[in-house]
C-alpha positions in Angstrom: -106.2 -59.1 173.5 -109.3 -59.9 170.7 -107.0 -58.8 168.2 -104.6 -61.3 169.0 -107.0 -64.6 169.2 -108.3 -63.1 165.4 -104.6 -63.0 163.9 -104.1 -66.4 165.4 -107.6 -67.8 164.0 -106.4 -66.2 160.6 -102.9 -67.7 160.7 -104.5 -71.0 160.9 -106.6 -70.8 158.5 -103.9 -69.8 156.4 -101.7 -72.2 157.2 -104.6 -75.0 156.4 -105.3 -73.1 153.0 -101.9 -73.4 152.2 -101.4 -77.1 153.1 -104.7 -77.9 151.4 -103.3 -76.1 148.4 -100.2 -78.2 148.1 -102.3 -81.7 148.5 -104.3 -80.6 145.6 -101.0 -79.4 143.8 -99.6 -83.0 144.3 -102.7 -84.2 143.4 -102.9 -82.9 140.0 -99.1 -83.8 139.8 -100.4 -87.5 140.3 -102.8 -87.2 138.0 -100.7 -85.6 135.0 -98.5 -88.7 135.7 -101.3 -91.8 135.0 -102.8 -90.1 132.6 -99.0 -90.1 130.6 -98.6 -93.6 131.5 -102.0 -94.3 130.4 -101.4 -92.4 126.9 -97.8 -94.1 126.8 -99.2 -97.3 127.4 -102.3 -96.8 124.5 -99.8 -95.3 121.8 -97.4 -98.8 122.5 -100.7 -100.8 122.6 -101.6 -99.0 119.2 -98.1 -99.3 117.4 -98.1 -102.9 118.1 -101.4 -103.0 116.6 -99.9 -101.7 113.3 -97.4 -103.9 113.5 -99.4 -107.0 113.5 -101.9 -106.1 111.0 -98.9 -105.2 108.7 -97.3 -108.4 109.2 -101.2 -110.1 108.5 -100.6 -108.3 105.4 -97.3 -109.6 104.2 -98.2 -112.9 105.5 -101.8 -112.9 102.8 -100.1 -111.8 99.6 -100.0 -114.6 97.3 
């Protein structure tokens, strides 16, 4: 009878390792996805940065 309360205190710990592994999994999931949005966001922020100063440029030459 012991053996059977052990195997049912190790299936639930397994089955909370598992579900804790798959919040972490969409947890990093998350993550991967702001920090593109971020990086997309900076590299439009920085193109239109280019943009202006080369405009400034045209727009100073006598």
């Amino acid at each position: 009878m012991g053996i059977w309360l052990e195997l049912g205190i190790f299936g639930l710990v397994f089955v909370f390792a598992f579900w804790q592994m798959h919040d972490v999994r969409k947890a990093q999931e998350q993550t991967r996805q702001q920090r593109a949005r971020e990086k997309a966001a900076q590299e439009a922020q920085d193109q239109e940065a280019a943009a202006q100063q080369a405009t400034d440029a045209t727009d100073k030459k006598p």
